[in-house]
N, C-alpha and C positions, 0 to 999 in steps of 0.2 A: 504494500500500500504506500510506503515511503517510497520507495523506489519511483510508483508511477506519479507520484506529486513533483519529482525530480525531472521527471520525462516528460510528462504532457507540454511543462511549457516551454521546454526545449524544440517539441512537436510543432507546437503554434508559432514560434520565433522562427523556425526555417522555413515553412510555409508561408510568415508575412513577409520576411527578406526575398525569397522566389517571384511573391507578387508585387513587391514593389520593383525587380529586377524586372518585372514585362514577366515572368512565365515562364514555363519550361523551354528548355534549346531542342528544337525539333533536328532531326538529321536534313541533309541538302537533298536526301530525297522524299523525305516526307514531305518537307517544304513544298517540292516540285507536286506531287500529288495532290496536297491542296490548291494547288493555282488550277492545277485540272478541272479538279470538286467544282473548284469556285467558276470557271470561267462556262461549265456546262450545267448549273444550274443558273446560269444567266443563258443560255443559248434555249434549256427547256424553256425558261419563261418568255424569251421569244416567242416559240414556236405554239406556244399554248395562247397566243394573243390574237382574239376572233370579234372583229373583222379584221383581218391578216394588213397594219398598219404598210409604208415602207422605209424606205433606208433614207433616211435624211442626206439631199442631195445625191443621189443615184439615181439611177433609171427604172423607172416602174418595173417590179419583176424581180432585180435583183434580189442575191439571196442576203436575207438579214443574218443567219444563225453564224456566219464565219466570219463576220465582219465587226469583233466587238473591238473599242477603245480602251487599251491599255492606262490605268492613272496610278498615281499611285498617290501616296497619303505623308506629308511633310509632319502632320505628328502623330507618326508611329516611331520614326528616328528615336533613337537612344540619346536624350538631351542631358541625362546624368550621367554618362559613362561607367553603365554598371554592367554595362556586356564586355567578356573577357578574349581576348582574343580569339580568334577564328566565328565571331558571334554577331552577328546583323540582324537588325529588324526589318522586316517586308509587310506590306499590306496588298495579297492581291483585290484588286477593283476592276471589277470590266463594266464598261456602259454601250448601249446601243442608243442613238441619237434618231428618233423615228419621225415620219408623217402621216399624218390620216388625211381622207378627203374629205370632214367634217369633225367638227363639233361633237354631234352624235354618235360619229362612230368612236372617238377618244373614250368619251363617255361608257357606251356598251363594251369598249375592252375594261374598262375599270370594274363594272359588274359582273364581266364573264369570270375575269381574273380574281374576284376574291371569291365567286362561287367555286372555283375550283381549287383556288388555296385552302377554300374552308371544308372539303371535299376531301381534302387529303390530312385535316386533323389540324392545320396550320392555325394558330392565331394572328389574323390582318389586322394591322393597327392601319386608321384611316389617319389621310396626311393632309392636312386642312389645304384652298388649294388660295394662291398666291392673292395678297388682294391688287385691288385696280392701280393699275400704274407699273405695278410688278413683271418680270419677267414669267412668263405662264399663267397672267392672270387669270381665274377662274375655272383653273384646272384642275381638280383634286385629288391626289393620289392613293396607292395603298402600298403598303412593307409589310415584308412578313419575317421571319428566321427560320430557313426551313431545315429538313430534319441529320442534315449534315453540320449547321449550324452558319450556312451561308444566310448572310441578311441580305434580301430582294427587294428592292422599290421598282413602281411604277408610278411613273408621273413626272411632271414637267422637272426640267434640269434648270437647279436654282439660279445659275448665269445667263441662261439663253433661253429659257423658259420652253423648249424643245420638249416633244413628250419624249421619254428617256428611259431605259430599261437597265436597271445597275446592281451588280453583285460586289458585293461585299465581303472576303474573307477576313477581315479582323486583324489586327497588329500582330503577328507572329515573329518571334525569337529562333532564330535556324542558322546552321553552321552556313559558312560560302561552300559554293560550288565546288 
């Protein structure tokens, strides 16, 4: 019993040092696997988007699902220097930049798209949609986390007000290449 009052919070001290380090160091191929996860659960919520949007600035027709945009996230960087050598932070992010030929059709993707998130057990949080003056004004989105732990939005892109389709892998801690 002495022993484990010696322990536990020796337990709790390395696990809050871990979390304020970002988290566990993934290997540079686990890494790579989640950018996968991540960039083809943004290519599914593509493809499950009805009435079939397109590719912002392409040619009617082209394919959306290959064509997503690389970003990446300026605070996931290591700003306290508690990654030890061989250790980088990444966040993968992929967005698709879309167009509809209405109003109504944005709209009905935003319906179809949470009946089927809610279909598949997801919780959609609804994304209020920009006001007057804004970039996307009047457009309003939904996110969800789905069961990999990719966070999916649809809805307008806060800079350009674009409807936007973006996957989210999260701040990860992983050795270089």
């Amino acid at each position: 019993m002495i022993a484990a009052a010696f322990i536990l919070p020796l337990v709790v001290l390395a696990q809050a040092c871990e979390s304020m380090a970002g988290g566990p160091v993934r290997s540079a191929a686990d890494y790579g696997k989640h950018t996968t996860v991540t960039k083809e659960a943004g290519k599914r919520t593509v493809s499950q988007l009805r009435p079939a949007p397109y590719l912002a600035g392409a040619l009617r027709g082209a394919s959306l699902e290959g064509t997503a945009n690389e970003e990446g996230s300026p605070s996931c960087k290591d700003d306290l220097g508690a990654d030890g050598d061989g250790v980088t932070r990444d966040q993968p992010i992929y967005s698709w930049k879309l167009e509809f030929d209405s109003r109504h059709d944005y709209l009905t993707v935003v319906k179809n798209l949470r009946e089927e998130w809610s279909k598949r057990g997801l919780t959609v949080e609804h994304i209020p949609a920009p006001a007057k003056g804004e970039p996307g004004q009047g457009l309003p989105g939904i996110s969800t986390i789905d069961d990999r732990g990719i966070n999916l939005m649809f809805g307008p892109d806060r800079y350009s007000g674009a409807p936007t389709v973006r996957a989210d892998g999260g701040c990860i801690r992983h050795l270089y290449h």
